[in-house]
C-alpha positions in Angstrom: -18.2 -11.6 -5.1 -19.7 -15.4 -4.7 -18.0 -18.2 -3.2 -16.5 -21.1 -5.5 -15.6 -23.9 -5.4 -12.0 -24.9 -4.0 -9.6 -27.7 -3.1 -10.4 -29.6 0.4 -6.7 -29.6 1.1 -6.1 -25.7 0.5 -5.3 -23.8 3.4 -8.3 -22.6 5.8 -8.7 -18.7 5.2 -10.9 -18.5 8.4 -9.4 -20.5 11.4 -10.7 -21.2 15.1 -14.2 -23.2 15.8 -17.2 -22.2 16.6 -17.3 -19.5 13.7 -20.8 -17.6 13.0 -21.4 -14.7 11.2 -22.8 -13.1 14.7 -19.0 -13.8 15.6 -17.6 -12.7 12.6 -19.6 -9.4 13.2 -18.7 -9.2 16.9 -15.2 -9.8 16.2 -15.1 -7.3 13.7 -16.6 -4.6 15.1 -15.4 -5.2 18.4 -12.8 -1.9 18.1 -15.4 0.0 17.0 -18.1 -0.7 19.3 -15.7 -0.8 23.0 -13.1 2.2 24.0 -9.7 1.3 22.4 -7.3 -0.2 24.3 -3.8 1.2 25.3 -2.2 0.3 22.9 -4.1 1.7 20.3 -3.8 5.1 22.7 0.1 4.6 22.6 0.3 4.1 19.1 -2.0 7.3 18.5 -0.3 9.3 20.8 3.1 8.7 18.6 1.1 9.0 15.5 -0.8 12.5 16.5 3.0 13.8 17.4 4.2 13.1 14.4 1.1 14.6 12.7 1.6 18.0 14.7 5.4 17.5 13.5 4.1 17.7 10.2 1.6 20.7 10.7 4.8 22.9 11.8 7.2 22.2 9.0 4.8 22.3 6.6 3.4 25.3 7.8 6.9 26.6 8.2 7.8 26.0 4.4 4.6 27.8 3.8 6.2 30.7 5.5 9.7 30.6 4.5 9.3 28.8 0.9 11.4 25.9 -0.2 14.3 27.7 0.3 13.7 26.1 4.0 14.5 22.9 2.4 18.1 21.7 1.5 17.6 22.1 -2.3 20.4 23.7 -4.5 20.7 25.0 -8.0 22.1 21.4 -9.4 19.4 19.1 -7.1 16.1 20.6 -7.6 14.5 17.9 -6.5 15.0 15.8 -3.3 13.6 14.5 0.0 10.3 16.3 -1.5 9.8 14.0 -4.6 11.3 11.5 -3.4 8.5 11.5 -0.7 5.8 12.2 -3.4 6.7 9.0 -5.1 7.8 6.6 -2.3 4.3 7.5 -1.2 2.1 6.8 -4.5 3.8 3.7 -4.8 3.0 2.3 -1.1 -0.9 3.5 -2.5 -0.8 0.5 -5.3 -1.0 -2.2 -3.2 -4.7 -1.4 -1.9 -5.9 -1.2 -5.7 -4.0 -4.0 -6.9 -5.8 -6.1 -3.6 -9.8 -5.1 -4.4 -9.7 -4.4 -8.0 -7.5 -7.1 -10.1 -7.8 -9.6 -6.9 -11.6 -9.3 -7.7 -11.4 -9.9 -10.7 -9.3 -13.1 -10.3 -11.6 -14.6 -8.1 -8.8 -14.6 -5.2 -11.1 -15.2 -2.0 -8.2 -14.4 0.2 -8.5 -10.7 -0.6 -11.3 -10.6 1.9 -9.6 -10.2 4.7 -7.2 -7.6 3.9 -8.9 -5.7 1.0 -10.5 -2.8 3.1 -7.5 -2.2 5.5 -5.2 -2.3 1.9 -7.9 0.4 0.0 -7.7 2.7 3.0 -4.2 2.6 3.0 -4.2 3.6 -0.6 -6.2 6.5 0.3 -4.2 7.6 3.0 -1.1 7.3 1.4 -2.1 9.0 -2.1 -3.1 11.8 0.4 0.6 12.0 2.0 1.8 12.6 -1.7 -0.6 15.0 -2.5 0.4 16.9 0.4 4.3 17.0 -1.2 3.0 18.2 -4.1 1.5 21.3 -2.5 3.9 21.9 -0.3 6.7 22.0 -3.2 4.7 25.1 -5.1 5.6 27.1 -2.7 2.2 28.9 -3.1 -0.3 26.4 -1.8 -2.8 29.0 -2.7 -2.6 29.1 -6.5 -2.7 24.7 -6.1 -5.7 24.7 -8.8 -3.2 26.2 -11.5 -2.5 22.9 -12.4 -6.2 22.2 -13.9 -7.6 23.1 -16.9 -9.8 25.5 -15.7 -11.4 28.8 -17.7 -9.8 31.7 -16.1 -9.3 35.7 -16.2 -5.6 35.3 -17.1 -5.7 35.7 -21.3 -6.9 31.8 -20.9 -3.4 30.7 -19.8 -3.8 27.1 -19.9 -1.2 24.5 -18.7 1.0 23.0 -20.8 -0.4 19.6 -22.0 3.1 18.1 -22.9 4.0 18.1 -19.5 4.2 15.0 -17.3 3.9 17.1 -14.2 0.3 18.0 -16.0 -0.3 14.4 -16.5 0.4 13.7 -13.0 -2.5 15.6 -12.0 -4.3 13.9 -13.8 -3.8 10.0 -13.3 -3.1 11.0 -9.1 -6.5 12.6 -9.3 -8.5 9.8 -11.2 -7.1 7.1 -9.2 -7.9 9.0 -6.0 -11.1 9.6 -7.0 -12.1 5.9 -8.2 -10.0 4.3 -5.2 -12.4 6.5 -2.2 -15.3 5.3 -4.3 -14.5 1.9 -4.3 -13.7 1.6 -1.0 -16.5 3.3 0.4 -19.1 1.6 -2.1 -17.8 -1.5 0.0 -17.8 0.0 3.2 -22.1 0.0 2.9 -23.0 -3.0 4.0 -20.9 -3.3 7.3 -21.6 0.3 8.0 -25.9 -0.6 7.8 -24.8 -3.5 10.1 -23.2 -0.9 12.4 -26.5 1.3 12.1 -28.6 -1.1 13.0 -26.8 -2.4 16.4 -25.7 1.5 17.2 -28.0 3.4 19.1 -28.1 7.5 19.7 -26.5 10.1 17.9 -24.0 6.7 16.2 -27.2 5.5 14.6 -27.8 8.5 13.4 -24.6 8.9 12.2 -24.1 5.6 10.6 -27.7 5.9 9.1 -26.4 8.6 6.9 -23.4 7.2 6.3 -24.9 3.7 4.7 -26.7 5.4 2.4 -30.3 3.2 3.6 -28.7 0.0 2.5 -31.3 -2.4 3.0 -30.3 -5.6 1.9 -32.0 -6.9 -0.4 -31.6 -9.6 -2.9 -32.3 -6.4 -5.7 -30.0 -4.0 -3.5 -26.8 -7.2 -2.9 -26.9 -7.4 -7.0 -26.6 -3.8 -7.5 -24.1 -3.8 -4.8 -21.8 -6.5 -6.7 -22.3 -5.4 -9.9 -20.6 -2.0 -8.9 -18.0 -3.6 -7.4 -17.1 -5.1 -10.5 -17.6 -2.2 -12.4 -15.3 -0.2 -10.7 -12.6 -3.3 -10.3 -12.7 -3.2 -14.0 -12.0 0.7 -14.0 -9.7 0.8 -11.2 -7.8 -2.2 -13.5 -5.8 -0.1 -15.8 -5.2 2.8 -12.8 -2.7 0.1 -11.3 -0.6 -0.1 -14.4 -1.4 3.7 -15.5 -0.6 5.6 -12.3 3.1 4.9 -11.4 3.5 4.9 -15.1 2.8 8.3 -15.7 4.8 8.8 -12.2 7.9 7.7 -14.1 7.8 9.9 -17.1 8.5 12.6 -14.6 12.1 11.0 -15.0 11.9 9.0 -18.3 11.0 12.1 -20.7 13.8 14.3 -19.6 17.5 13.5 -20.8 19.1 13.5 -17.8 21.6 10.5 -17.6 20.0 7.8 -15.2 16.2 8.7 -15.6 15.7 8.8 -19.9 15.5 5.4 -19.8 12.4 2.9 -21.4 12.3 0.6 -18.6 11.1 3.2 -16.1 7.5 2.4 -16.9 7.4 -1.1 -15.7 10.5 -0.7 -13.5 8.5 1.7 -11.0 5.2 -0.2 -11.4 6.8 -3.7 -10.2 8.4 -1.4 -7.4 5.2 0.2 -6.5 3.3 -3.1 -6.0 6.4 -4.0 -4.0 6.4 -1.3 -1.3 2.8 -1.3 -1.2 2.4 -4.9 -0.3 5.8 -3.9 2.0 3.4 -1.7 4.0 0.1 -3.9 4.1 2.1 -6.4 6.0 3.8 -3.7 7.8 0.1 -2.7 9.1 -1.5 -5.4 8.8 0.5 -8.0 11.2 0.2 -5.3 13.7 -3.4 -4.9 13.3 -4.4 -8.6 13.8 -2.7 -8.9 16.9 -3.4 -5.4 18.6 -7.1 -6.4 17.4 -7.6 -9.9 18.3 -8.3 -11.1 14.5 -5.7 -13.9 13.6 -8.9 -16.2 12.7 -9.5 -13.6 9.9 -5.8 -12.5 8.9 -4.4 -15.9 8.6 -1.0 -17.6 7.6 -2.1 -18.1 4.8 -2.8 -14.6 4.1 0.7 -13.4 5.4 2.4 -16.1 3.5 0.4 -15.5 0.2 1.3 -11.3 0.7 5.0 -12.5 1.5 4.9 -14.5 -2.2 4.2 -11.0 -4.2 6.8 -9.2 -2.1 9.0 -11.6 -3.4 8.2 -11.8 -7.1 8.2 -8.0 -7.3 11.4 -7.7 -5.7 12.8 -9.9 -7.9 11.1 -8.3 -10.7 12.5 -5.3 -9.7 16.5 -7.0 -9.0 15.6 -8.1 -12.7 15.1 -4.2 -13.4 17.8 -2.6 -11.9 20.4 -5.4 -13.8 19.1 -4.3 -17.0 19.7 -0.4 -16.2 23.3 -1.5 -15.6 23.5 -3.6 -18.9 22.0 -1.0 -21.3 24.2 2.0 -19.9 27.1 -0.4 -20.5 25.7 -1.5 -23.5 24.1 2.1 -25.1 28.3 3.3 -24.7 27.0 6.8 -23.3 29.9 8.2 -21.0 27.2 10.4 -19.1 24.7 7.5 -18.1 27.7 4.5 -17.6 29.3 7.6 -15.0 25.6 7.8 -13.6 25.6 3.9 -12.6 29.0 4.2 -11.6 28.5 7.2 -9.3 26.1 4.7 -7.2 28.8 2.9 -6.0 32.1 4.7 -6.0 30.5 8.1 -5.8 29.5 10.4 -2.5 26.2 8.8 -2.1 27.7 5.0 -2.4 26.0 4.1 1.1 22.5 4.8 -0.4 22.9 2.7 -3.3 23.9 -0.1 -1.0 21.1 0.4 1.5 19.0 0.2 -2.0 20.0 -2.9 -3.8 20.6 -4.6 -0.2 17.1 -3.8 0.7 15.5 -4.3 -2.1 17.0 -6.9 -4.0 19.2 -9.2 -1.0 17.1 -9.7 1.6 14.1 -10.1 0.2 15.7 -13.4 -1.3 15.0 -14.7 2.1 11.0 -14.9 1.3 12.3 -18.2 -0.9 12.6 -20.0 2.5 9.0 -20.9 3.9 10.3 -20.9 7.2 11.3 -16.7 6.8 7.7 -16.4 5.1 5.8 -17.7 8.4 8.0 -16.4 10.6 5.6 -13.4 11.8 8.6 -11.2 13.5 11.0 -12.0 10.6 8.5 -10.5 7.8 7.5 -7.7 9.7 11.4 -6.6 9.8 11.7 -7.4 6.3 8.5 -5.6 5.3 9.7 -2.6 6.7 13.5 -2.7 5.6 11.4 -3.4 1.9 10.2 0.1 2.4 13.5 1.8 3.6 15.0 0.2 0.3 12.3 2.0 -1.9 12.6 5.2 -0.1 16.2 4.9 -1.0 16.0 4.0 -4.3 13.8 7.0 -4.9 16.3 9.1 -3.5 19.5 7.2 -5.3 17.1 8.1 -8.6 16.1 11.0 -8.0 19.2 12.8 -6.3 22.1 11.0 -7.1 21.4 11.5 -10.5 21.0 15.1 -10.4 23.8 16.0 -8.3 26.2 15.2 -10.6 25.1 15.9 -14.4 27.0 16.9 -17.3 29.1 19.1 -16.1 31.3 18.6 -13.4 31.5 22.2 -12.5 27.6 21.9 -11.4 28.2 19.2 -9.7 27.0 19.9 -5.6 26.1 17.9 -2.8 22.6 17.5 -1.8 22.4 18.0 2.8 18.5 17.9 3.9 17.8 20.5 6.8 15.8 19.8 9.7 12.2 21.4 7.3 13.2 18.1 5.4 13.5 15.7 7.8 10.3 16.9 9.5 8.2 17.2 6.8 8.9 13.2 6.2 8.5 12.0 9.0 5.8 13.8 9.7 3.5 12.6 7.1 4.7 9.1 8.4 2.7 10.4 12.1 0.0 11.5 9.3 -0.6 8.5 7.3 -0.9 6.6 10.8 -3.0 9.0 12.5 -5.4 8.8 9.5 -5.2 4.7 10.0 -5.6 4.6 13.5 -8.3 6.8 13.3 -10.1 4.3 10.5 -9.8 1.0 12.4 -11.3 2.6 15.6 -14.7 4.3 13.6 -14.4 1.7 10.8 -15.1 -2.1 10.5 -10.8 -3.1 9.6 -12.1 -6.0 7.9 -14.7 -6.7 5.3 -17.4 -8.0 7.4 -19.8 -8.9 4.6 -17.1 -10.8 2.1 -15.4 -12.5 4.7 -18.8 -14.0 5.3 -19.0 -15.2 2.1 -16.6 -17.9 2.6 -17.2 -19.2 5.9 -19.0 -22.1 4.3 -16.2 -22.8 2.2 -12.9 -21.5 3.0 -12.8 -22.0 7.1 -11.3 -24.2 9.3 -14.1 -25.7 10.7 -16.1 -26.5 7.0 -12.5 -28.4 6.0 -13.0 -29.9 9.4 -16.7 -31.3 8.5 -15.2 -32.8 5.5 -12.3 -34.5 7.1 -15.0 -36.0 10.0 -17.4 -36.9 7.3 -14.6 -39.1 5.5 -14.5 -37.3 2.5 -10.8 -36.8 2.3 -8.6 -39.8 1.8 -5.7 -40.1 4.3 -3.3 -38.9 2.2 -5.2 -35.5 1.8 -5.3 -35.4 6.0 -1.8 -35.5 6.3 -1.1 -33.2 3.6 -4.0 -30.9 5.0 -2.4 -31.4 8.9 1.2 -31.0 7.7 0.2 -26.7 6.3 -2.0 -26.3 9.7 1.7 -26.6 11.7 2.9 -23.4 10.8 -0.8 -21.3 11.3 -0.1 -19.5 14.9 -4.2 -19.2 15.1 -4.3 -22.7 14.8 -4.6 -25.3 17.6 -2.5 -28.3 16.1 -3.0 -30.8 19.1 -6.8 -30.8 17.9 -6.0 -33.0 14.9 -3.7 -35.3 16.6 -6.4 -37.8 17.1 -7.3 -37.5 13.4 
């Protein structure tokens, strides 16, 4: 969690002058000390719609069953799991950002770590609620456990990767809310102790009596670790056991070896997809571009691109080992993605996903602020589409061609999605405005060392040579929180 030492020519993660930790704090905390504004109420309004959207066509399915849904006897599984695990995936990023991040040392984490965990939390929350919905008996949802019961000791069936899902969704929610809240403490004492009322009160309880102390800050990053080096493993482990949903059956297109660390490349993908989706919002609705910098966007912009290519990489080598493997049922699988019923979704998915995200090797495209938040968001229409190519296109024409049906989702299907979008933002509207969006106590950490105006000191104090200026000026041009004109005269 301490600062180290870094280049004077790296980019500032903390822009703007006159930077104090009282300004950090009142920045911060500036949503959740003042009414929100309107557009907060605007996007809550859509979001809470959505949400009630959701309430009825879940509730509906509740009622009706899944036969509500557009499912068949040859696709068994749609929109539903498709849903379950385009939202587990968009849940990686926010574990990937605090734990292995940590671990690395990466400073520029701070800024985005605690809006990226709560995502995670959010998100894992919209697939649990797919999960439930497609048992058609919400009421028997503890089944899946292990637990003693009155039944003969009917016990699930351990070979199952349905069972294992339970599981590794469970463990990684479980650790993920802990680590997030374990570094939620310190900001929410400093909320305590400017609050005043019934919020004091609140907040009191809520911070656990953080004191800070030297004894209590060690404890405090000592956890932290502890858990990043728990949560480690969950990244990998998670979307893993996700994909041996597919990878353990023998239907053609899913038993396949590279599905392992096919959907975990995918799931850091979409996940950093939606941070950026969130987060460029965020820092603009909120007034916090000194905090979310260029450098953050741009650094966010460099995964997406490497796990899109990773994944490109992926879905070449499907094509190659069903050509190569000289199965008739998996080379008509691949085939069927392009010349089959459902061709437009396999180009929405390789065009999304693989195309233009080749524009993040430009360094204009990655600064461009508009231009990334398109491209984060047609990232994630891509990975809801390849999920669906997967997941339906596979099934819906097997083995035999007199199985072979069309999968058409009903209205129950389209609402249910859509309305656990309006959830997931409801839930995340809802944090920013009771909860500090940004990490008040690490971002603090580098203000001596990391900012704007500490690379400024050094450059007025003549320890950069002139080369190192120019260099240093030159990455300053494309910060939009950055006054340029200010180091003309340098």
């Amino acid at each position: 969690m301490a600062s180290h030492s870094e280049s004077i020519i790296r980019e500032p993660l903390i822009t703007g002058n006159d930077i104090t930790y009282a300004r950090i704090t009142n920045d911060v905390l500036r949503p959740v000390e003042n009414m929100p504004g309107k557009a907060w109420w605007i996007g809550f309004s859509v979001a809470s719609l959505g949400a009630c959207l959701w309430v009825f066509a879940v509730s509906y399915t509740f009622w009706y069953g899944v036969g509500s849904w557009g499912l068949n006897k040859t696709v068994g599984w749609a929109w539903d799991i498709t849903g379950f695990v385009w939202w587990v995936g968009i849940g990686h990023a926010g574990t990937l950002i605090s734990a292995i991040l940590l671990l690395f040392r990466q400073n520029w984490r701070n800024s985005i770590n605690r809006s990226a965990e709560a995502m995670t939390i959010f998100a894992v929350i919209c697939a649990a609620t797919y999960v439930v919905s497609h048992m058609g008996r919400p009421w028997l949802a503890y089944w899946p456990l292990p637990l003693p019961n009155q039944f003969g000791s009917i016990w699930v069936n351990f070979n199952s990767p349905l069972v294992w899902d339970v599981f590794a969704i469970s463990t990684y929610f479980s650790v993920s809310l802990v680590f997030w809240y374990t570094g939620l403490l310190p900001d929410l004492a400093t909320i305590r102790d400017r609050a005043t009322g019934i919020r004091r009160k609140i907040y009191s309880v809520l911070s656990f009596g953080w004191t800070g102390s030297v004894k209590t800050w060690q404890r405090f990053e000592t956890v932290c670790l502890i858990l990043a080096g728990i949560s480690t493993p969950l990244v990998l482990s998670v979307h893993t056991i996700v994909s041996m949903d597919f990878a353990t059956s023998l239907e053609p297109g899913w038993h396949t070896t590279i599905f392992p660390p096919y959907f975990v490349a995918g799931a850091i993908f979409s996940g950093f997809a939606m941070v950026q989706t969130l987060l460029l919002v965020t820092r603009k609705v909120l007034g916090l571009e000194n905090y979310i910098t260029m450098f953050h966007i741009e650094a966010m912009n460099k995964i997406i691109l490497l796990t899109g290519s990773i994944v490109g990489v992926a879905y070449l080598t499907e094509f190659f080992i069903a050509y190569y493997s000289g199965g008739e049922y998996e080379q008509y699988t691949f085939l069927n993605r392009f010349i089959g019923p459902y061709w437009w979704a396999g180009c929405m998915m390789y065009g999304c996903n693989v195309l233009m995200t080749q524009l993040m090797w430009f360094k204009k495209i990655r600064t461009n602020i508009p231009i990334s938040w398109v491209l984060s968001i047609v990232v994630n229409i891509g990975m809801w589409f390849e999920r669906f190519v997967i997941i339906v296109v596979s099934l819906h024409r097997d083995f035999i061609p007199s199985s072979w049906a069309m999968f058409y989702p009903t209205w129950v299907d389209v609402s249910v999605f859509v309305g656990s979008i309006g959830l997931f933002f409801t839930m995340f509207l809802l944090f920013i405005r009771v909860l500090p969006s940004i990490a008040m106590a690490e971002v603090k950490l580098i203000l001596k060392s990391s900012s704007e105006q500490a690379k400024r000191k050094l450059i007025d104090s003549g320890h950069m040579e002139p080369e190192q200026v120019e260099f240093y000026k030159e990455s300053l041009t494309s910060f939009d929180s950055v006054d340029i004109t200010d180091y003309q005269k340098i």
